[in-house]
C-alpha positions in Angstrom: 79.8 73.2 53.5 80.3 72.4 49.6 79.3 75.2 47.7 78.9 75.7 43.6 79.1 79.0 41.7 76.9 79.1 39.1 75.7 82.0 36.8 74.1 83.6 33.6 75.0 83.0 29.9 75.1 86.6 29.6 78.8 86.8 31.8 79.6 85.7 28.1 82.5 83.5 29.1 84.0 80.7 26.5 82.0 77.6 26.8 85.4 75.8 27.8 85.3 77.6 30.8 82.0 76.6 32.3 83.0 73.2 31.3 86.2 73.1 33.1 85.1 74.8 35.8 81.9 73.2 36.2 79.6 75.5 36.2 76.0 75.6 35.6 74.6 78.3 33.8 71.0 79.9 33.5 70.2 80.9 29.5 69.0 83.7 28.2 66.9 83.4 25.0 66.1 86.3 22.3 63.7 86.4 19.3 64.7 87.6 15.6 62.2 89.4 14.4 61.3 86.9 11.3 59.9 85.3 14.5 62.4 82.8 15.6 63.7 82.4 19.3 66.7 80.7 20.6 68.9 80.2 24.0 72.0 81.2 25.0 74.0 77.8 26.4 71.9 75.1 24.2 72.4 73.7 20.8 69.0 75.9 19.9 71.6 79.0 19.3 72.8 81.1 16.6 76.4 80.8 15.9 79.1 84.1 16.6 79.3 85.1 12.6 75.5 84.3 11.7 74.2 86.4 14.4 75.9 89.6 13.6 75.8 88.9 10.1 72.2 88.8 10.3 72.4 92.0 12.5 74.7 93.6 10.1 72.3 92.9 7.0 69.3 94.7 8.7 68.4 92.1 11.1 67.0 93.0 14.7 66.7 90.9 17.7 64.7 91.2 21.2 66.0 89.7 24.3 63.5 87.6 26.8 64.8 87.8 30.8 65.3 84.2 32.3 62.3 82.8 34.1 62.3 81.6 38.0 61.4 77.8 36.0 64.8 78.0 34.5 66.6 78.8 37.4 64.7 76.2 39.2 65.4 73.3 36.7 69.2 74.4 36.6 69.7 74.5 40.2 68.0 71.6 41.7 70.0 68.9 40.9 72.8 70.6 42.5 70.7 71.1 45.8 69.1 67.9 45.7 72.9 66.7 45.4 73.8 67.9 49.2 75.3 72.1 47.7 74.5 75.3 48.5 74.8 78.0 45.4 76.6 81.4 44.7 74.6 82.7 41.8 76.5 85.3 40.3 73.4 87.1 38.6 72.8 89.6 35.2 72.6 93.2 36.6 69.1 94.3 37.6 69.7 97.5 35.9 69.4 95.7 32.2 67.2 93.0 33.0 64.6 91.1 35.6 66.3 88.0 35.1 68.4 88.9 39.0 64.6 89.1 40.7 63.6 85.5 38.5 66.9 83.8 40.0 65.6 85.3 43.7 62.7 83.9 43.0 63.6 80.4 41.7 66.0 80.3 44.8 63.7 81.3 47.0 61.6 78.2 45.9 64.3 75.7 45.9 64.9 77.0 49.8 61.8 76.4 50.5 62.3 72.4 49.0 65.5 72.0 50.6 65.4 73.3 53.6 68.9 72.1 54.8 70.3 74.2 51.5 71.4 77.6 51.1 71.0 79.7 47.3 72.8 83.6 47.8 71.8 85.4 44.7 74.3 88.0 44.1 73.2 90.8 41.7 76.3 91.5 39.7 75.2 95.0 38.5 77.6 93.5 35.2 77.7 92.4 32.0 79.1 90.7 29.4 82.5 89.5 30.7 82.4 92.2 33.1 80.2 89.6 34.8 82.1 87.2 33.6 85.3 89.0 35.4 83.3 88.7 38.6 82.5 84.6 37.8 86.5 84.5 38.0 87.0 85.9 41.2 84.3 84.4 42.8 85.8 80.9 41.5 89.3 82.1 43.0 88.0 83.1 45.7 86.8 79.4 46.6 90.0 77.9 45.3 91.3 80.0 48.2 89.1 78.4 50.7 86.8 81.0 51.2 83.2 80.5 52.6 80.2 80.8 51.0 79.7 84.0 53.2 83.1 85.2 52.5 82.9 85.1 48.8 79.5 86.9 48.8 80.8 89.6 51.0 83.9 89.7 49.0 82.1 90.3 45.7 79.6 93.0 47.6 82.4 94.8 48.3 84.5 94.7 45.1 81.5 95.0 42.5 81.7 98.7 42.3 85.4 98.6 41.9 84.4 96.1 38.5 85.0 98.5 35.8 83.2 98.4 32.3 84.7 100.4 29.8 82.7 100.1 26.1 82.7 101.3 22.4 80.1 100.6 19.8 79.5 101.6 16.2 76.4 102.1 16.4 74.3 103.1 19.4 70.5 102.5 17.9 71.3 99.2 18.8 71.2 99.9 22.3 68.3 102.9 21.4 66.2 100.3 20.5 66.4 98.0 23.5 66.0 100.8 25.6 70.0 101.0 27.0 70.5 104.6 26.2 67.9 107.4 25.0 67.5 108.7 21.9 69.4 112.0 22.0 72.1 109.9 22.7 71.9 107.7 20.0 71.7 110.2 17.4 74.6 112.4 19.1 76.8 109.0 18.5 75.8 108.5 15.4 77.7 111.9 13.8 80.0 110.9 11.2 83.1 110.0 12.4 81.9 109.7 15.8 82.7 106.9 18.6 80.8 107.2 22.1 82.5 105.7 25.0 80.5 104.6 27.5 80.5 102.8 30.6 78.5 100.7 33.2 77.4 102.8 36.1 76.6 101.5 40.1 73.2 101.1 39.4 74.5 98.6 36.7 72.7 101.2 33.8 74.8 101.8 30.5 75.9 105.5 30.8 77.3 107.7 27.3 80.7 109.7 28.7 82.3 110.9 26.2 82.9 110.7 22.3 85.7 110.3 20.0 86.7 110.9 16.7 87.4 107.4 15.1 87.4 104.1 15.7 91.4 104.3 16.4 90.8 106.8 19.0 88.0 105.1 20.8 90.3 102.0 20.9 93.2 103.9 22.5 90.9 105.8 24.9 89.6 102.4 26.5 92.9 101.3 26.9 93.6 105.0 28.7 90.7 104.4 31.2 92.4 100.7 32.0 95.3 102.6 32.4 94.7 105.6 34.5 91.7 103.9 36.6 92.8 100.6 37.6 93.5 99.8 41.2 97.4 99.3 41.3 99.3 98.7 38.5 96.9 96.8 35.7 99.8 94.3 34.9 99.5 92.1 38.3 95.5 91.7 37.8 93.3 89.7 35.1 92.0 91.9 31.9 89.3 90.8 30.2 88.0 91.9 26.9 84.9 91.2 24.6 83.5 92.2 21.3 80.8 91.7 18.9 82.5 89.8 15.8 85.7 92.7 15.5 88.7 90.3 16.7 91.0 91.8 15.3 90.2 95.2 17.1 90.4 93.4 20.8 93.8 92.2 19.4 94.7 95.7 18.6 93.0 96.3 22.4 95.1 93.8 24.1 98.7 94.9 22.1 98.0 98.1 23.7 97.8 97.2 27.2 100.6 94.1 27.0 102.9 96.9 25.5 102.2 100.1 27.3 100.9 98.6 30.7 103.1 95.4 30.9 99.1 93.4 31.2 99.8 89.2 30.9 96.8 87.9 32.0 94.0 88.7 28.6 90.9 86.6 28.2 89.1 87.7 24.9 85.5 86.4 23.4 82.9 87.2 21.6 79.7 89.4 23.3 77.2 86.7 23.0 73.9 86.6 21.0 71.9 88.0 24.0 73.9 90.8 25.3 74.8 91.5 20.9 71.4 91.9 20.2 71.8 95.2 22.5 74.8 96.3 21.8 75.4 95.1 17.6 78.2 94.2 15.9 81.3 96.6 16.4 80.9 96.4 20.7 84.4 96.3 22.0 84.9 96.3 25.5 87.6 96.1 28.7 86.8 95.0 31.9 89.3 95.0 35.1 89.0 95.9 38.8 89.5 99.6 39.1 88.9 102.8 41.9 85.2 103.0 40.4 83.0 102.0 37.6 
């Protein structure tokens, strides 16, 4: 039976690549707090530079989880078409929007009988999600089942490493990512946390370094040291929030001192930026553990 992969905009892929691939996607909006709200995947959207200007001038921004409605009016057409869906979903440790999607499908179901939705909850984000939309699309291209993907991704989710940086970890303070003491520990002068994505799909502080240099070098160390096999025969991707020229720097890195090919890099997207703030740099790949 037919099968589509769809997901969130918060897998923060290049619009291209939901285009090419066909895939529909479930937006996430956000509010500024001047009172405006937009949506992730429509033209109702701030671009890349305004957003994290507007961050970087004093700006905040609050994210809104995707309703069971939106899931509902994505999907349909698809199951009304004769599909089943793989929903490759935002984790549930950052936001509800995995138990909306459950929902919606759960609806749909109910609609159409004949049709089959499997909501997988990615326990990712950003392109770390994103990462996992690849897969599952290879995967298919493969010939694998709808059951087969599913239980492919189940098993290789934990292995879907997030490594992170940010300048400043208020950001995520104030959306309630990391606590306080936290916060204020990686805001010393001089200082860049290095954090990660844990199995319950929470953003966990592991260490700190001295310098933006240093923090770029030490996420190209974990891709390094914790991949599974050598990190040159799989797919690296890396995001940031509006510092390309860092993820360059990133990328250089692991093409010269890991023999890496296969780079996708984009922006962290207005939902996922309002969390994180401008400065986020980040490398994803398949390693032992998160």
């Amino acid at each position: 039976m037919s099968y589509r992969i769809t997901t969130d905009t918060t897998c923060d892929l290049p619009a291209s690549f939901y285009k090419e691939h066909n895939i529909p996607i479930v937006g996430l909006s956000y509010r500024l707090q001047s009172g405006e709200e937009y949506t992730e995947g429509t033209e109702n959207n701030l671009g890349i530079k305004e957003f994290y200007d507007y961050l970087r001038n004093g700006g905040m921004a609050s994210t809104m989880q995707a309703n069971a409605w939106q899931f509902v009016e994505t999907m349909e057409p698809i199951v009304a078409g004769g599909e089943d869906i793989l929903h490759i979903a935002f984790s549930s440790g950052l936001s509800g929007t995995c138990n909306s999607c459950t929902q919606g499908a759960a609806e749909l179901m109910e609609k159409y009988p004949d049709r089959r939705i499997v909501v997988v909850d990615s326990l990712c984000a950003s392109l770390g999600e994103g990462l996992l939309v690849a897969y599952a699309l290879h995967n298919q291209k493969k010939g694998m089942s709808l059951d087969e993907n599913v239980a492919w991704l189940n098993e290789n989710i934990l292995h879907l490493a997030h490594w992170f940086t940010v300048d400043d970890l208020m950001f995520l303070h104030r959306g309630g990512r990391v606590s306080k003491t936290s916060a204020v520990l990686g805001g010393l002068i001089g200082i860049k946390p290095i954090l990660h994505v844990d199995n319950e799909g929470h953003l966990i502080l592991v260490s700190k370094k001295r310098g933006r240099k240093a923090s770029i070098e030490e996420l190209a160390n974990k891709a390094m040291t914790t991949c599974i096999g050598e990190l040159k025969d799989q797919p690296v991707f890396i995001c940031h929030g509006d510092c390309e020229e860092e993820a360059q720097q990133l990328a250089d890195i692991l093409r010269e001192k890991a023999g890496v090919t296969e780079i996708l890099i984009n922006p962290v997207g207005t939902v996922i930026g309002s969390h994180a703030g401008p400065g986020v740099l980040a490398v994803f790949f398949l390693g032992h553990e998160r």
